[in-house]
MARZA-235332 format. One line per 3 residues: number of its first residue (from 1); their letters; for each residue x, y, z of N, C-alpha, C. Coordinates in nm, 2 decimals. Layout:
NUM	A	X,Y,Z,X,Y,Z,X,Y,Z ~ ...
END
This chain:
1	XXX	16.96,16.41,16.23,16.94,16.28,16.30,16.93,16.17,16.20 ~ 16.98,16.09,16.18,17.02,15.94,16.11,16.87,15.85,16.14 ~ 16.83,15.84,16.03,16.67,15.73,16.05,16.76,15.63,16.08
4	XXX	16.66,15.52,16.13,16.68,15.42,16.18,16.66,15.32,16.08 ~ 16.72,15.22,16.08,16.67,15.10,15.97,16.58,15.06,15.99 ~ 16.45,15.07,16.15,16.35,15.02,16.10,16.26,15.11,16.02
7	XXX	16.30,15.23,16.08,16.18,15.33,16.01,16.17,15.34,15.81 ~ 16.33,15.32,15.74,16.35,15.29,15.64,16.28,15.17,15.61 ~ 16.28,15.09,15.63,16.17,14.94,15.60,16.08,14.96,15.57
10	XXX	16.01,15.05,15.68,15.89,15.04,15.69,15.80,15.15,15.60 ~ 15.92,15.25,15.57,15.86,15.35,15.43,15.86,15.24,15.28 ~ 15.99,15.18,15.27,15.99,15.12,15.15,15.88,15.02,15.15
13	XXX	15.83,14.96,15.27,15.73,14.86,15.25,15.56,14.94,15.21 ~ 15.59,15.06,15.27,15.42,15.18,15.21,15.50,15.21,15.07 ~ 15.54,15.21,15.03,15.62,15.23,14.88,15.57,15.13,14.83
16	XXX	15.59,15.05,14.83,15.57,14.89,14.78,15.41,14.92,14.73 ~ 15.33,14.86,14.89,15.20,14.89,14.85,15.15,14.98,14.80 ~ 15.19,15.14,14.81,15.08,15.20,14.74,15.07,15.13,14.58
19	XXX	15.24,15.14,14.50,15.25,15.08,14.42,15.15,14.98,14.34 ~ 15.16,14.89,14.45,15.06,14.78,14.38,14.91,14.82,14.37 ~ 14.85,14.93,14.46,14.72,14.92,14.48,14.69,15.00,14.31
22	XXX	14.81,15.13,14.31,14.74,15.20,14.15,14.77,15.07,14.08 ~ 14.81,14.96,14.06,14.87,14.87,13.95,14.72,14.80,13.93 ~ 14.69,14.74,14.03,14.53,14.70,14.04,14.44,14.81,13.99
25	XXX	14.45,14.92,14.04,14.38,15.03,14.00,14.35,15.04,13.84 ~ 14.44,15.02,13.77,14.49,15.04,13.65,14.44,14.96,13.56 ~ 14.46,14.84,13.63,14.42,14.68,13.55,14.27,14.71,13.57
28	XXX	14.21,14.76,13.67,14.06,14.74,13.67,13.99,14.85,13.54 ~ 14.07,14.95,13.54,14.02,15.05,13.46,14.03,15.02,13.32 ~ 14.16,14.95,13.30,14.15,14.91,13.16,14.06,14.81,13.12
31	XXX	13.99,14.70,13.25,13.94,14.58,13.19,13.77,14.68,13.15 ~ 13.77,14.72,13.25,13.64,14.83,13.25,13.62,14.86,13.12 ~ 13.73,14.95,13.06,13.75,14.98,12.91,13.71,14.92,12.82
34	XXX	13.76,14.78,12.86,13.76,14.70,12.76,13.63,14.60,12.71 ~ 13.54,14.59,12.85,13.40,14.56,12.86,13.32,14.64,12.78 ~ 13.33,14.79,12.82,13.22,14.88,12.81,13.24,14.92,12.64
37	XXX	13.36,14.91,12.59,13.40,14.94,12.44,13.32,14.82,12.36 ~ 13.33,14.71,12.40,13.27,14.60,12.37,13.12,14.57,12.36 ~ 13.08,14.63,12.42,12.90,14.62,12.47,12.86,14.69,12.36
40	XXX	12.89,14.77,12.30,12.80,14.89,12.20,12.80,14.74,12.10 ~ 12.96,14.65,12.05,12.95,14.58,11.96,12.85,14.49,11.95 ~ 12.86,14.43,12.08,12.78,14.34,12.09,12.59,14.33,12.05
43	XXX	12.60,14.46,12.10,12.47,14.50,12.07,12.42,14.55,11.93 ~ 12.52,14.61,11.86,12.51,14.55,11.73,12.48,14.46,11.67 ~ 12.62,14.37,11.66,12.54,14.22,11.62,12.44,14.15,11.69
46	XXX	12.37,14.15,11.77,12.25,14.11,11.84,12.15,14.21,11.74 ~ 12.13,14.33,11.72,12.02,14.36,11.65,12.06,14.36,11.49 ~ 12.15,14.30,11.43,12.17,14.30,11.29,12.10,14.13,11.31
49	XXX	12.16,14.09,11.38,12.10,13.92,11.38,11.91,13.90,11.38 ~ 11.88,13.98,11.46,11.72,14.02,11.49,11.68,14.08,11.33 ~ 11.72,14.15,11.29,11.70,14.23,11.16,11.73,14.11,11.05
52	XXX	11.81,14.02,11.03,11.83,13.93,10.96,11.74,13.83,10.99 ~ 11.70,13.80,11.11,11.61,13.68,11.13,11.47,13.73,11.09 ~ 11.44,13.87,11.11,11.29,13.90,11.10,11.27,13.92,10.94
55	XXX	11.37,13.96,10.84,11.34,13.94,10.73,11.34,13.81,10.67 ~ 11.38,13.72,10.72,11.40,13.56,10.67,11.28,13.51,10.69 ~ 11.21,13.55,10.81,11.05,13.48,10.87,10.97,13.47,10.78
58	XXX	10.91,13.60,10.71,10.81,13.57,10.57,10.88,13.45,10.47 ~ 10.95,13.44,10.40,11.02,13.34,10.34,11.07,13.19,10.39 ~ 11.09,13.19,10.50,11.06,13.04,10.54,10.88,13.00,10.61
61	XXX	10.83,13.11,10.59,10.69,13.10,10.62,10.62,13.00,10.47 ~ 10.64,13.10,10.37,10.64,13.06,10.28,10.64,12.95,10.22 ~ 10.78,12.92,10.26,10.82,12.80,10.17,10.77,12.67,10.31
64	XXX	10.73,12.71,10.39,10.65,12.62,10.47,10.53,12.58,10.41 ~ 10.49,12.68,10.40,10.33,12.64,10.34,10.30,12.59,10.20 ~ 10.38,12.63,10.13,10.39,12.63,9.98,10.33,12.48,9.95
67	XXX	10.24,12.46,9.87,10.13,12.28,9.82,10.23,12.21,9.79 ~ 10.19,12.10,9.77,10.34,12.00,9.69,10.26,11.98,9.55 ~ 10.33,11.96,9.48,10.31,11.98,9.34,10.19,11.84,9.33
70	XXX	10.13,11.95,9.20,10.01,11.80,9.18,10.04,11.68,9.10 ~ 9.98,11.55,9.21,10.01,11.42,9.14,10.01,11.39,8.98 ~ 10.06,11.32,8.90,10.08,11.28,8.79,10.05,11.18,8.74
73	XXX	9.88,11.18,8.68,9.78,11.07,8.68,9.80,11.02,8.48 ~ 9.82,10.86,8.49,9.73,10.84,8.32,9.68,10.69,8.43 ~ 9.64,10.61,8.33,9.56,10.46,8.31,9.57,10.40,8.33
76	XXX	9.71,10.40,8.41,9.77,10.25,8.48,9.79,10.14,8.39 ~ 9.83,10.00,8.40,9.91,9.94,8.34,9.83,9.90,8.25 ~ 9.90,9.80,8.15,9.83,9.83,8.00,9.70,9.71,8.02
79	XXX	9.60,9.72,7.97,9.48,9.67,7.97,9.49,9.53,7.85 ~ 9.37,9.45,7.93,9.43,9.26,7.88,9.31,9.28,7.82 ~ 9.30,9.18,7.68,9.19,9.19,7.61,9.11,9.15,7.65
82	XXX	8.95,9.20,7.64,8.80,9.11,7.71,8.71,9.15,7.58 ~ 8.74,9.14,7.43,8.69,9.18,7.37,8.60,9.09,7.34 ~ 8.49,9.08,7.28,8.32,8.98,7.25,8.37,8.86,7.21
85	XXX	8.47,8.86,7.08,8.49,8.74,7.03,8.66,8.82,6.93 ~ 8.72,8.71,6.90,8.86,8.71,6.80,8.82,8.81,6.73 ~ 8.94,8.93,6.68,8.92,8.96,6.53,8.99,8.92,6.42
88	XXX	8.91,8.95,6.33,8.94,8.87,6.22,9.00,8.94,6.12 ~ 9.08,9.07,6.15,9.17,9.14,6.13,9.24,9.24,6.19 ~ 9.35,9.24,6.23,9.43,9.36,6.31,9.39,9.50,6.25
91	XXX	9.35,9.59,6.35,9.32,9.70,6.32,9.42,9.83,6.35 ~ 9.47,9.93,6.30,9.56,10.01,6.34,9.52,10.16,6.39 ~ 9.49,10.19,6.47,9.46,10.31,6.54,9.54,10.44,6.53
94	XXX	9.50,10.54,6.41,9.61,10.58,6.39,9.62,10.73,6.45 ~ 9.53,10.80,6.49,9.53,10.92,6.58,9.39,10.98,6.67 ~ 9.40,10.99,6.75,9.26,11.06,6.83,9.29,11.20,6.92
97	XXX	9.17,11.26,6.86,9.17,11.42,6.81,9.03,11.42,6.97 ~ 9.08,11.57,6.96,8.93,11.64,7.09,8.95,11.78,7.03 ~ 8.85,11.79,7.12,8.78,11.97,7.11,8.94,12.03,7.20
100	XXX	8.89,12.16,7.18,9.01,12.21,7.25,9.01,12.19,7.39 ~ 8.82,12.19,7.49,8.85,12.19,7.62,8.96,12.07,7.65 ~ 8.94,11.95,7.59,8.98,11.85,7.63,9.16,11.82,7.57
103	XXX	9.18,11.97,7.58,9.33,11.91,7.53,9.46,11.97,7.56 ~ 9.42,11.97,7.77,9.48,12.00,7.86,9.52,11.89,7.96 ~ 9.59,11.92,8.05,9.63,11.81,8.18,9.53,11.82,8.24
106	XXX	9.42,11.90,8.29,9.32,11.91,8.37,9.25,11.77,8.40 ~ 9.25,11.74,8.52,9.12,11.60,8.57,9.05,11.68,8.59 ~ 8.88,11.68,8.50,8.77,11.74,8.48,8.67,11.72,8.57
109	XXX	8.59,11.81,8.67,8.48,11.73,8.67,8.36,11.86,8.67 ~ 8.28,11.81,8.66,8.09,11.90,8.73,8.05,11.82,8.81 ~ 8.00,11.93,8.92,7.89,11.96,9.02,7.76,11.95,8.97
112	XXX	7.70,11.85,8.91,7.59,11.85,8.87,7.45,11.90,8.93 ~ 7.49,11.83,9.07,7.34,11.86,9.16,7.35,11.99,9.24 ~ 7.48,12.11,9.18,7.47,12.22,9.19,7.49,12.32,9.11
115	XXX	7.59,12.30,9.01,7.63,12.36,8.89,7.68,12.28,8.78 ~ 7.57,12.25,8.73,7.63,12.17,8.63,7.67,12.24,8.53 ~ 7.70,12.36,8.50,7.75,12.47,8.39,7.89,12.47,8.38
118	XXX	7.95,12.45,8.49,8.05,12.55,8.56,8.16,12.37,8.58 ~ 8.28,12.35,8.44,8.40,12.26,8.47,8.48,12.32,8.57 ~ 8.49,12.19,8.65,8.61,12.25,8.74,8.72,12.14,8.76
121	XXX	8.87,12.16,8.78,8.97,12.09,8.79,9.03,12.05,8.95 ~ 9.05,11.96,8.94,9.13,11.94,9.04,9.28,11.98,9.10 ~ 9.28,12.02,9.23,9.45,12.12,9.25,9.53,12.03,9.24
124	XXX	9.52,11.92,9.29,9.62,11.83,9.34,9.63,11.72,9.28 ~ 9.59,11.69,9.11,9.60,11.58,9.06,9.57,11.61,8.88 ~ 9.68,11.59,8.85,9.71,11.65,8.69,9.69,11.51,8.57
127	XXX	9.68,11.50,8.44,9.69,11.41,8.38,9.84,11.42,8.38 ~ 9.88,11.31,8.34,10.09,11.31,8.35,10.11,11.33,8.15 ~ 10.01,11.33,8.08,9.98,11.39,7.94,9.86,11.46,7.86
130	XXX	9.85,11.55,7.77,9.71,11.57,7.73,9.61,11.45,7.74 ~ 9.51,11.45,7.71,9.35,11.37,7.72,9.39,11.25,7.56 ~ 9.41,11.36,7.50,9.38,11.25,7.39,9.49,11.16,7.36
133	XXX	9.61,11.23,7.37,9.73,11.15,7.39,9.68,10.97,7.50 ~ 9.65,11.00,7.57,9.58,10.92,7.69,9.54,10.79,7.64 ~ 9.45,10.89,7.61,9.35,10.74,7.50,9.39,10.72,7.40
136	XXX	9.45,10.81,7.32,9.58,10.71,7.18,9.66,10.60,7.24 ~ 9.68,10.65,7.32,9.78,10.51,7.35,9.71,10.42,7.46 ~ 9.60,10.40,7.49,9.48,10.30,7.55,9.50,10.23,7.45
139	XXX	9.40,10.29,7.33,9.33,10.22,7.27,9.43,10.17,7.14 ~ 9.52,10.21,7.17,9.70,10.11,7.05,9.75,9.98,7.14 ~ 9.72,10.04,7.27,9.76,9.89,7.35,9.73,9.79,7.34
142	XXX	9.59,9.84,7.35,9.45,9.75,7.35,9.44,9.66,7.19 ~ 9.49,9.76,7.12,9.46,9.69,6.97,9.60,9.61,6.98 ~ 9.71,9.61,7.02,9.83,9.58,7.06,9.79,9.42,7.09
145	XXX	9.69,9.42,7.23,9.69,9.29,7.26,9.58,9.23,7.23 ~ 9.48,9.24,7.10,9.37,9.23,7.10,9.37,9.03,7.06 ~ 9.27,8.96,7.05,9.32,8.84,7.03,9.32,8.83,6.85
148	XXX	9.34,8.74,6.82,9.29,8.74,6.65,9.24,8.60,6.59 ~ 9.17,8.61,6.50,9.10,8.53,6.47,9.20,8.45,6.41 ~ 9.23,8.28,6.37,9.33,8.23,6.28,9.31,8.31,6.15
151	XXX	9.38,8.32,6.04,9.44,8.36,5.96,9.41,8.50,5.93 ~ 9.39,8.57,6.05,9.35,8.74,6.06,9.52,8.83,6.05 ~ 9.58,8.72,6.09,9.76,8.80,6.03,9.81,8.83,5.88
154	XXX	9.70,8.71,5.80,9.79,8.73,5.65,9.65,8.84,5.60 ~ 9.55,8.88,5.65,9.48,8.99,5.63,9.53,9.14,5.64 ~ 9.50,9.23,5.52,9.56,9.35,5.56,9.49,9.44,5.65
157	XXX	9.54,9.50,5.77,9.50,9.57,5.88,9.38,9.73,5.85 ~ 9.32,9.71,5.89,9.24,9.85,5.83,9.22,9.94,5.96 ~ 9.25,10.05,5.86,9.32,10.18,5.99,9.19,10.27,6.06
160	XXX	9.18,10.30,6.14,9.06,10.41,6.24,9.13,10.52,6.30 ~ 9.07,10.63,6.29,9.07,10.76,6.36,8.93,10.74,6.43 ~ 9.00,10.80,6.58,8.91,10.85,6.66,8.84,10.99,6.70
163	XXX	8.71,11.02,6.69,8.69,11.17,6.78,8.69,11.12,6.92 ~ 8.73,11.21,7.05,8.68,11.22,7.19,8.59,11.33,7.21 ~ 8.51,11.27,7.19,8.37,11.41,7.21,8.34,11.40,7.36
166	XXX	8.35,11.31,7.45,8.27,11.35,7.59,8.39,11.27,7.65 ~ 8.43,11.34,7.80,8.54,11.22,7.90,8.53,11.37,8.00 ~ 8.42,11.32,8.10,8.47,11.41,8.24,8.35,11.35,8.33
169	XXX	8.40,11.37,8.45,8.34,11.31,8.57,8.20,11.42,8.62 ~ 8.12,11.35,8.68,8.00,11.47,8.70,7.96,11.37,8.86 ~ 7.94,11.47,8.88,7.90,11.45,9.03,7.73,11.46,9.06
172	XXX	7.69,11.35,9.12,7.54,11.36,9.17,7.52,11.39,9.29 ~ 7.63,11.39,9.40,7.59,11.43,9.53,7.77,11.43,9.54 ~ 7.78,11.49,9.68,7.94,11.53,9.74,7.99,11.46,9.73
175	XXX	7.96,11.29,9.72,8.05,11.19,9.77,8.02,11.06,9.61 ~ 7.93,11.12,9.55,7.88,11.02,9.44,7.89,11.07,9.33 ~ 7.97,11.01,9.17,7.98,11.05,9.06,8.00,10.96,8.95
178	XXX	8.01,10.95,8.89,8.03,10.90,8.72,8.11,10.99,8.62 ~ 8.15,10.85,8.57,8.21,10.92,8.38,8.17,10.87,8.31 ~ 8.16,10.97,8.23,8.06,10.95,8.08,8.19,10.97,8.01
181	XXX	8.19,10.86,7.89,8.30,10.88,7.78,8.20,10.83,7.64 ~ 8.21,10.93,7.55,8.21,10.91,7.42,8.29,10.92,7.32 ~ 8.29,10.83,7.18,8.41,10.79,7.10,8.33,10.79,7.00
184	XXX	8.40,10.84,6.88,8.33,10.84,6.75,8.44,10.74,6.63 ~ 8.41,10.67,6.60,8.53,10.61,6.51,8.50,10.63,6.39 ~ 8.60,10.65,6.30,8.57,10.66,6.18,8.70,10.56,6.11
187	XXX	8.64,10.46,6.00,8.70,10.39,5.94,8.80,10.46,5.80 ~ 8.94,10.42,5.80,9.00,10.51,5.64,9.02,10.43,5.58 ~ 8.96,10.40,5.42,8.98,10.34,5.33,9.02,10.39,5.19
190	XXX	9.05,10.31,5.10,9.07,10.36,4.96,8.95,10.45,4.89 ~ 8.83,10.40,4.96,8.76,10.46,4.94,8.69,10.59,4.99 ~ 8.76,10.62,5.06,8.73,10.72,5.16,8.83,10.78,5.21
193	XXX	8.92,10.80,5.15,9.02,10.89,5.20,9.07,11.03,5.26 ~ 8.94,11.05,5.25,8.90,11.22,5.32,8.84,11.17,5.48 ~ 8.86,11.07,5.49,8.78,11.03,5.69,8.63,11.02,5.65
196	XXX	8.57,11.01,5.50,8.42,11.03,5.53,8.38,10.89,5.49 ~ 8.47,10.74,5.59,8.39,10.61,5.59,8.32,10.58,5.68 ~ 8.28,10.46,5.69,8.18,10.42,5.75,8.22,10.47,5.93
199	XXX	8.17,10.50,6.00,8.14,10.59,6.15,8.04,10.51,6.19 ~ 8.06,10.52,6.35,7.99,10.48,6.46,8.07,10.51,6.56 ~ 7.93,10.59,6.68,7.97,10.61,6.80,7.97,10.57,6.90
202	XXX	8.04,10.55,7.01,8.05,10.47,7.13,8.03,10.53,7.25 ~ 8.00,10.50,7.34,7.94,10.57,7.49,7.90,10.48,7.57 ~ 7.92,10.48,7.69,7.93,10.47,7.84,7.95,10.53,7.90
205	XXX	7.87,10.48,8.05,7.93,10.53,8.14,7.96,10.47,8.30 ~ 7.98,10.49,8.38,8.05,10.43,8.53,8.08,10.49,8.61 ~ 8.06,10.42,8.73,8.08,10.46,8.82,8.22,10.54,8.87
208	XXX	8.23,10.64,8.92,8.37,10.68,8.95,8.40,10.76,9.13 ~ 8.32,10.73,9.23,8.32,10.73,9.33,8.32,10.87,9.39 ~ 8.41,10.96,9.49,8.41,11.06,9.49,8.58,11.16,9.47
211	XXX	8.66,11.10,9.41,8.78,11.18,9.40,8.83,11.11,9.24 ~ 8.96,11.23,9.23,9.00,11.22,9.13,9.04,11.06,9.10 ~ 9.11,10.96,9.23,9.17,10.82,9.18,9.06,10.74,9.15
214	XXX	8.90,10.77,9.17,8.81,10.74,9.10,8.74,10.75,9.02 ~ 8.76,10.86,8.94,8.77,10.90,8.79,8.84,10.82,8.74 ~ 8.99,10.79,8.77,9.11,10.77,8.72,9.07,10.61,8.68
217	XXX	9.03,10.52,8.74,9.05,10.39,8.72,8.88,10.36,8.67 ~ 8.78,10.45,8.69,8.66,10.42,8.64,8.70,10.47,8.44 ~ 8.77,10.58,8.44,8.80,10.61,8.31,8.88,10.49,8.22
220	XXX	8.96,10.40,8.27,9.09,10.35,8.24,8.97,10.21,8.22 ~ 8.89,10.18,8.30,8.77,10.05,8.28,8.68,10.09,8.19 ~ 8.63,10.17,8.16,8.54,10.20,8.07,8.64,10.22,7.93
223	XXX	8.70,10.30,7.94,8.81,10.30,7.78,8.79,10.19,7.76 ~ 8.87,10.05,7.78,8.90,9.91,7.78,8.76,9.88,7.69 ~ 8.68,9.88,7.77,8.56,9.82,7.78,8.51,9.88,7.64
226	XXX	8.48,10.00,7.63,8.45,10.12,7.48,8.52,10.04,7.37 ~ 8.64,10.09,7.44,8.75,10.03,7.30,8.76,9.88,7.21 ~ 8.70,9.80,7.31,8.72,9.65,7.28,8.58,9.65,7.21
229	XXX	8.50,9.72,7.21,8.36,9.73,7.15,8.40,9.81,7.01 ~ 8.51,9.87,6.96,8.51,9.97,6.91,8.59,9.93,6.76 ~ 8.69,9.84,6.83,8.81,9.75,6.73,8.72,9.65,6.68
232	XXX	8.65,9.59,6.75,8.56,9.46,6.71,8.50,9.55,6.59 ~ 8.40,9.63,6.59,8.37,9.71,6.48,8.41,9.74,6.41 ~ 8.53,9.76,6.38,8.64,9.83,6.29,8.65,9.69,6.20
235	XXX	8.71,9.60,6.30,8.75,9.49,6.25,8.66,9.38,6.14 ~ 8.56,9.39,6.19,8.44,9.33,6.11,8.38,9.43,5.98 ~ 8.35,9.57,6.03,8.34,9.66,5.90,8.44,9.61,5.81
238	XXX	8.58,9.63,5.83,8.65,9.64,5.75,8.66,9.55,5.62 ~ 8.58,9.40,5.66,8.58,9.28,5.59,8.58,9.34,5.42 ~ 8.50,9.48,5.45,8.40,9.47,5.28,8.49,9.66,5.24
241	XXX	8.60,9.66,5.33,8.62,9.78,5.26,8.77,9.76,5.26 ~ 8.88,9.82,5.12,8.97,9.81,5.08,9.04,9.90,5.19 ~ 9.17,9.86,5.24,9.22,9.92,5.36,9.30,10.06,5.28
244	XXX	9.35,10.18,5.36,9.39,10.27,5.30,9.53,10.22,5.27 ~ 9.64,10.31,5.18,9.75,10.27,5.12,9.81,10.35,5.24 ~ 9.92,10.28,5.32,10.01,10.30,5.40,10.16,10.41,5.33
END
């Protein structure tokens, strides 16, 4: 018996469909594939990322916290003469020497009214040169702008070395302190060419509040002050002694 042309239709049209449905079938299986192949990756990089972040943590911890470097302290600008009276010869300041403590960057102080034994420095605030370097160049400034007596120019200049025997801050209570600075000068002449001329010591002391920027400018006022007391002496000794040969 001869099928009919509708019954032919109607197979090729279930032909069709089944067709399409494995084709969807197919596409879903592969997208499936292609998810689930992917997930392992993904999870991978998700825990290498976690593993790279958790070792980085200590080290940006670090460098979070890490102090800022300590300030970089000398004397501030150069100091104007207030010396007693004119000298009556320029004097030349030719080196100033310390003990060893004093011949670090350290801003010094003692705890007096609890350990006065026991130097201690400050973290966060350094000299920006050694101690005596400091005061060599104060006390050259200072002789730099000193005033002069009339005809104290066509006079020849008589030279001084300094000791720094005392320069540190001491504390009387948490919030209250002073510096003590002493200076030893020694005059160099023809006659004395070994440092053993005429000497005199100098000392003060002042107020210096409770931190290192008051050390800093109580030190820088008392130098001035020491020093203008210190050239005037030089300058007047020197009247009666032959200056050394340059």
């Amino acid at each position: 018996m001869k099928p009919s042309v509708k019954n032919v239709s109607t197979a090729m049209s279930l032909k069709t469909a089944a067709s399409e449905v494995a084709d969807t079938m197919t596409a879903a299986g592969t997208e499936r594939e292609t998810v689930e192949s992917a997930a392992p990756f993904t999870g991978r990089r998700a825990l290498l990322s976690a593993l790279v972040c958790g070792a980085a943590l200590p080290w940006l911890a670090a460098c979070a916290s890490r102090p800022a470097p300590p300030r970089s302290l000398d004397l501030g600008p150069a100091p104007t003469w207030r010396g007693p009276a004119p000298l009556p010869r320029r004097v030349d300041v030719q080196a100033v020497s310390a003990s060893e403590l004093m011949q670090g960057f350290a801003v010094v102080y003692r705890l007096d009214y609890t350990d006065p034994y026991t130097r201690r420095a400050y973290r966060d605030s350094r000299w920006a040169a050694p101690v005596p370097t400091l005061v060599a160049g104060r006390l050259k400034q200072l002789a730099s702008r000193a005033e002069l007596a009339p005809g104290a120019d066509s006079a020849p200049p008589v030279s001084l070395v300094v000791d720094l025997e005392d320069f540190v801050q001491r504390f009387s209570s948490a919030t209250q302190s002073e510096i003590t600075l002493r200076l030893s000068a020694t005059l160099i002449t023809a006659k004395a060419l070994t440092g053993a001329g005429p000497r005199k010591t100098f000392e003060g002391s002042a107020p210096a509040g409770g931190d290192a920027d008051g050390a800093v400018r109580a030190i820088a006022q008392l130098l001035d002050r020491i020093g203008a007391e210190m050239l005037a002496w030089a300058a007047a000794t020197g009247l009666d002694a032959t200056p050394a040969r340059r």
